[in-house]
C-alpha positions as a LaTeX table, in Angstrom:
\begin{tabular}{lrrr}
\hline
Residue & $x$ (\AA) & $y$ (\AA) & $z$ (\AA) \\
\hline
Unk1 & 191.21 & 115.28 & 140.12 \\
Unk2 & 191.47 & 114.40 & 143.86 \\
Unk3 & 187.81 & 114.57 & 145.91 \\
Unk4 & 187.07 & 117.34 & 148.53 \\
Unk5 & 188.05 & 116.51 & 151.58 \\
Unk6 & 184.87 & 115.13 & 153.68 \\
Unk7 & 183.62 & 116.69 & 157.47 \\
Unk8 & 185.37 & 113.62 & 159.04 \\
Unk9 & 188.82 & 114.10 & 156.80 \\
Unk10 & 188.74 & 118.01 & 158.17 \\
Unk11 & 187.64 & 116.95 & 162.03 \\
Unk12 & 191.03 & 114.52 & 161.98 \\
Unk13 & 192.90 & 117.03 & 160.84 \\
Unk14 & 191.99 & 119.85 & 163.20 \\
Unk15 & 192.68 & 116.87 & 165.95 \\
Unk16 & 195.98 & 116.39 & 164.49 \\
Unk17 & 197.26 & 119.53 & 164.42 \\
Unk18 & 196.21 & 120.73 & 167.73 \\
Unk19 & 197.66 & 117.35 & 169.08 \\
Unk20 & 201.06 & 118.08 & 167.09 \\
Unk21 & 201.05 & 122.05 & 168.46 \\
Unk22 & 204.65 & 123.31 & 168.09 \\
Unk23 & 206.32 & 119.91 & 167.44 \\
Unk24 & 207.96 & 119.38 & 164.13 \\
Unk25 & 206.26 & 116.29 & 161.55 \\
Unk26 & 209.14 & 114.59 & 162.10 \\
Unk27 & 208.92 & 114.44 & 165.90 \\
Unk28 & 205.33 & 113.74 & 165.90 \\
Unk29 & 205.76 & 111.29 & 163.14 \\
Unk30 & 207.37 & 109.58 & 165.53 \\
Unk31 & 205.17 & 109.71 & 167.93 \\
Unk32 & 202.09 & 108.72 & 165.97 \\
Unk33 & 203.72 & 105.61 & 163.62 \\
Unk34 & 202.81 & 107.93 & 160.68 \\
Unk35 & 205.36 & 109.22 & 158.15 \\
Unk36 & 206.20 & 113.01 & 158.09 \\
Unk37 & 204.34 & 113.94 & 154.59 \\
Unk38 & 201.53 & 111.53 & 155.57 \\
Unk39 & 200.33 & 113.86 & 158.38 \\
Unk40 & 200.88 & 116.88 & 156.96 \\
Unk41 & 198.63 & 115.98 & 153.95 \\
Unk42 & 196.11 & 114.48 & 156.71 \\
Unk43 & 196.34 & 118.09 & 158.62 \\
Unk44 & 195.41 & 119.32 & 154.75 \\
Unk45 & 192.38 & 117.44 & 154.90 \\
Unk46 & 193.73 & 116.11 & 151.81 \\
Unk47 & 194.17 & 112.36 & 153.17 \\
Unk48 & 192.21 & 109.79 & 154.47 \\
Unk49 & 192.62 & 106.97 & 156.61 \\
Unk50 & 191.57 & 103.65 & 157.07 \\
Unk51 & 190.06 & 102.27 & 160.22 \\
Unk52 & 192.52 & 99.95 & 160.97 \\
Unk53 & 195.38 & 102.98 & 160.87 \\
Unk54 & 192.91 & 105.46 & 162.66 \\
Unk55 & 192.26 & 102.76 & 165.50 \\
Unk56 & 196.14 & 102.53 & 165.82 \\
Unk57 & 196.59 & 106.33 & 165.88 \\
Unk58 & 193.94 & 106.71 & 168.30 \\
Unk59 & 195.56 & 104.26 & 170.65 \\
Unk60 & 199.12 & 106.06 & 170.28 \\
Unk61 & 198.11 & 109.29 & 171.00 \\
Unk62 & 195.54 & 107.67 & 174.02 \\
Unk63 & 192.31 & 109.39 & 172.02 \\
Unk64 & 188.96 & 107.99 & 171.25 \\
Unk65 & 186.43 & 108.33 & 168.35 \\
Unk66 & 184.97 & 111.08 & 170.61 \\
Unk67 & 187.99 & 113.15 & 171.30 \\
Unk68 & 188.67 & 113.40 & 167.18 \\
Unk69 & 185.14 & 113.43 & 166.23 \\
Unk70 & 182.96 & 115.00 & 169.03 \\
Unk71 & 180.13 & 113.45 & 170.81 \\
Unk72 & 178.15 & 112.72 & 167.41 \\
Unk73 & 180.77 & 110.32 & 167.01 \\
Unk74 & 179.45 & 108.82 & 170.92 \\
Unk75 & 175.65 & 108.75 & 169.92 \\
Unk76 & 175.86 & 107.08 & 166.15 \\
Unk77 & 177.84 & 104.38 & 167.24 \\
Unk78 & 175.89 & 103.19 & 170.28 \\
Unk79 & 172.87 & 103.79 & 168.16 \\
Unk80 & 170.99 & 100.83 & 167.27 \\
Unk81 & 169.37 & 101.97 & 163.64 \\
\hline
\end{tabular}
């Protein structure tokens, strides 16, 4: 049985699919390095990704941690704790 999808799997997902907006998963599959039926089970919620993929996805569509994640994203990783 597959887990629920966690806050940060449903965050990335909203990101995505206001990113893709009216393009098709093929044209933003090409645009993000990511196969078609990889992103749309990521807009699901019902796929993670590594860091290593997320970092490159971030740096293909020009994001940061902050646009996907908000500004909690900002304060726990300059946090020292």
């Amino acid at each position: 049985m597959p887990s629920a999808p966690t806050k940060l799997d449903l965050l990335l997902a909203a990101y995505l699919k206001k990113q893709r907006g009216e393009k098709s998963f093929a044209a933003f599959s090409k645009e993000t390095g990511l196969n078609a039926s990889t992103l749309f089970r990521m807009e699901r919620g019902d796929q993670s990704i590594t860091l290593g993929r997320l970092n490159d996805l971030l740096k293909k569509l020009n994001a940061s941690l902050e646009d996907v994640f908000g500004e909690t994203a900002k304060r726990k990783l300059t946090r020292r704790d």
